[in-house]
ZAZA-381595 format. One record per residue (C-alpha): residue number from 1; residue in three letters; x, y, z. Coordinates in pm, 1 decimal, padded with zeros to 6 digits. Layout:
# residues N
NUM,Ala,X,Y,Z
...
***
This chain:
# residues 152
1,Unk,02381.3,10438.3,-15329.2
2,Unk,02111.9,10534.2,-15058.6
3,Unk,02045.0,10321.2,-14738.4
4,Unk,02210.0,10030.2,-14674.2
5,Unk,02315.0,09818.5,-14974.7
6,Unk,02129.4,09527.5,-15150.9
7,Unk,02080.9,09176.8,-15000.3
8,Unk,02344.4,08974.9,-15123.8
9,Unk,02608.3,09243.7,-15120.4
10,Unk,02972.5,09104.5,-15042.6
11,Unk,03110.3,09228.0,-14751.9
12,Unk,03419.6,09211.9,-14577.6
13,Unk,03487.2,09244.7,-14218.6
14,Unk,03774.4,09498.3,-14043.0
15,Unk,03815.8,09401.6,-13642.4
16,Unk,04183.5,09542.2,-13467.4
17,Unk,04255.3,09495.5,-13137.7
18,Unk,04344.2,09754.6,-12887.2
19,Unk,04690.5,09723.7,-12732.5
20,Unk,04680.9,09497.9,-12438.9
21,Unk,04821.4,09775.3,-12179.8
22,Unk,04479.3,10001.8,-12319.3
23,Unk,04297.3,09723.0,-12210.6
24,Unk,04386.5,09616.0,-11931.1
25,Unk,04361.3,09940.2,-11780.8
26,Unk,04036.1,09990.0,-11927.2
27,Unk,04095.8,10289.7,-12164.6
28,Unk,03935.5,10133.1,-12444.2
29,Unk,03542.6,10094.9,-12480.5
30,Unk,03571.1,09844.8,-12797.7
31,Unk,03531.7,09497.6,-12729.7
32,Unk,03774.5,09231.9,-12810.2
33,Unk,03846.6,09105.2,-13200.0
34,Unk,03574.4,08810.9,-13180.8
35,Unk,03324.5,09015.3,-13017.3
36,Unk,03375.2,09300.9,-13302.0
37,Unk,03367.2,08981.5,-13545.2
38,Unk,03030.2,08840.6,-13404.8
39,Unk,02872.8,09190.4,-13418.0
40,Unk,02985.6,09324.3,-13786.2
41,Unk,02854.0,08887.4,-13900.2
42,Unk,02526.2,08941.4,-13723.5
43,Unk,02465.1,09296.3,-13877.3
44,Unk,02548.0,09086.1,-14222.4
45,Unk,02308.4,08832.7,-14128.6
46,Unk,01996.8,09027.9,-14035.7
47,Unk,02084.1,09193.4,-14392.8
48,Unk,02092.7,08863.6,-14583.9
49,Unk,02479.5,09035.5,-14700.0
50,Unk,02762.7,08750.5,-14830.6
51,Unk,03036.8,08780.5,-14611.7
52,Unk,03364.2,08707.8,-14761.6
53,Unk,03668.0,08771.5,-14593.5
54,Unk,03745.7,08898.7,-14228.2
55,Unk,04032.9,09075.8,-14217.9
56,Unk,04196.7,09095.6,-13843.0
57,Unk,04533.8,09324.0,-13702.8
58,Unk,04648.9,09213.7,-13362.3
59,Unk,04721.3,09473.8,-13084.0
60,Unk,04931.1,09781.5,-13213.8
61,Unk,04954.3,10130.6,-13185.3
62,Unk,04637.5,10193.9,-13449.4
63,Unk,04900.1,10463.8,-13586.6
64,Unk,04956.0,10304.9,-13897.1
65,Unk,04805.1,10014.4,-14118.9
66,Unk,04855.4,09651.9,-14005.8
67,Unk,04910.8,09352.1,-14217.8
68,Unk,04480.4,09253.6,-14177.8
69,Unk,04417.1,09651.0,-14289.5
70,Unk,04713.9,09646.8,-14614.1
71,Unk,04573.9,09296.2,-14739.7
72,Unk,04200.4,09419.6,-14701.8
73,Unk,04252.7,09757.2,-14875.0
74,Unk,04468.2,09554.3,-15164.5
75,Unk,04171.5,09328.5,-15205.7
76,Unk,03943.0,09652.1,-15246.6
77,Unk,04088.8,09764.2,-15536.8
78,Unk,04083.8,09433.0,-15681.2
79,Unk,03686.0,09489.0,-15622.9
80,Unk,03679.1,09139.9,-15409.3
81,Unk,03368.2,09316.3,-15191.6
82,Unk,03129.3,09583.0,-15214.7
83,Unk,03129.1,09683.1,-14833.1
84,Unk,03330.6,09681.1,-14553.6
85,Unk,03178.8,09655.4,-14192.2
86,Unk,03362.9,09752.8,-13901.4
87,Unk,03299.0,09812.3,-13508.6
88,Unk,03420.5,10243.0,-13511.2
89,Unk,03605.2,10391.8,-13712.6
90,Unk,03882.3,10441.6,-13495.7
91,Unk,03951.9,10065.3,-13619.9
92,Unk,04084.1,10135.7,-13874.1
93,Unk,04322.1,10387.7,-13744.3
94,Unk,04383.6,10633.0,-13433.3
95,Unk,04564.4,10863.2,-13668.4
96,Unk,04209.9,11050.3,-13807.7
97,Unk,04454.4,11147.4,-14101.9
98,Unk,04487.1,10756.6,-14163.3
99,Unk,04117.0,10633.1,-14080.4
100,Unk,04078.8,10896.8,-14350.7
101,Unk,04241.9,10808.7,-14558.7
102,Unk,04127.3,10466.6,-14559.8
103,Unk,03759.5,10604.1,-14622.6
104,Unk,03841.6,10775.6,-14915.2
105,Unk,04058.8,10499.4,-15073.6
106,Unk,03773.4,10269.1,-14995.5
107,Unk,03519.4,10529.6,-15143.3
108,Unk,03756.7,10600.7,-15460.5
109,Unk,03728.0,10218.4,-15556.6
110,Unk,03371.9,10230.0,-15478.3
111,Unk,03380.2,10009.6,-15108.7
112,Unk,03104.0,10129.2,-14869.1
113,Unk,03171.0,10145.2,-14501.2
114,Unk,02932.2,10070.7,-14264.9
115,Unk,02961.3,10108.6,-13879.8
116,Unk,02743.7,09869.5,-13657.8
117,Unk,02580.7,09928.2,-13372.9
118,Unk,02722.4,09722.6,-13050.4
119,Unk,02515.9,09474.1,-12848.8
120,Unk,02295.4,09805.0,-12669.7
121,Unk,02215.5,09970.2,-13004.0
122,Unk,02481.0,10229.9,-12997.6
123,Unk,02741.1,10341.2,-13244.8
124,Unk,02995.4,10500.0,-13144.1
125,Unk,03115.2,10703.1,-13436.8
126,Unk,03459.5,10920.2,-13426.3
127,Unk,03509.4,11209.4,-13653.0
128,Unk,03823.2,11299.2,-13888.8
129,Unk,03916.0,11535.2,-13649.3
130,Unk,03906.8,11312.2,-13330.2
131,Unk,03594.0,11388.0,-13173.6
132,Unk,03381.6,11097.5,-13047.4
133,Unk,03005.7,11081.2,-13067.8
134,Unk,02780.1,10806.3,-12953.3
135,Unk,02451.2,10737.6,-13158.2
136,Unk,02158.2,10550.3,-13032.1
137,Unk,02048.2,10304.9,-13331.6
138,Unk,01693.2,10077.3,-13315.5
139,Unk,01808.1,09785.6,-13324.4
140,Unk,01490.5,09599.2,-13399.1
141,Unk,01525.2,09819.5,-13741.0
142,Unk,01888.3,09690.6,-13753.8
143,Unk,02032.3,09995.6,-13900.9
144,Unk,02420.8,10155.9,-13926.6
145,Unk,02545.9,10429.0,-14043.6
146,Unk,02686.7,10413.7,-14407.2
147,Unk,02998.4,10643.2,-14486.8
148,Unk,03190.1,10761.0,-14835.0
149,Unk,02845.8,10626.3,-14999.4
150,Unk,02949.0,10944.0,-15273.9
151,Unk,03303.3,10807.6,-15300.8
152,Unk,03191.0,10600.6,-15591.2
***
């Protein structure tokens, strides 16, 4: 697949929360479950994408996979979506080995992931090995960035 994925695509939505100590001292810049909700429904919206399922983890240490990130991933491989949009990629894991590792699971089964832009345009994108870059996106285009699109 090139570019984002046809209108009526299923997708499925990934949110985790940072742990509450994080936030309340202010170390993380993602925004709260709902917010990361609202933003990966309204990316959906604007591309006229089905989505399906949310799947949410409360606070935890991002070092391993919640009970939100297992259930999504099993419903993956039962092909229950085509695309999964979440906040950074970082949700998915802290561990790069495990954010990873969720890619290329995703990828193997043939599930796009797509990171949205937040409320000023920007994604903020972190590598497998840690590093953290933030991209300006138009908005008024709407675009993301698309990952493991040759996973399938």
């Amino acid at each position: 697949m090139s570019g984002p994925p046809p209108k009526g695509a299923r997708v499925a939505v990934y949110a985790r929360a940072a742990l509450m100590d994080q936030q309340e001292i202010g170390i993380q810049p993602y925004p709260a479950v709902v917010d990361q909700i609202a933003l990966c429904r309204l990316f959906a919206e604007g591309h006229e994408w089905d989505v399906i399922a949310v799947y949410t983890d409360a606070p935890q240490s991002g070092l391993q996979m919640g009970q939100g990130l297992l259930q999504m991933m099993g419903d993956a491989a039962a092909r229950l979506f085509d695309v999964v949009l979440v906040r950074d990629l970082d949700r998915f894991g802290r561990n790069p080995e495990l954010a990873q590792s969720v890619l290329d699971d995703l990828g193997a089964v043939g599930v796009v992931v797509g990171v949205v832009p937040d409320w000023q345009g920007r994604v903020w994108v972190a590598s497998a090995h840690g590093a953290l870059a933030v991209v300006d996106v138009d908005k008024r285009e709407n675009r993301s960035i698309f990952l493991n699109e040759s996973g399938s």
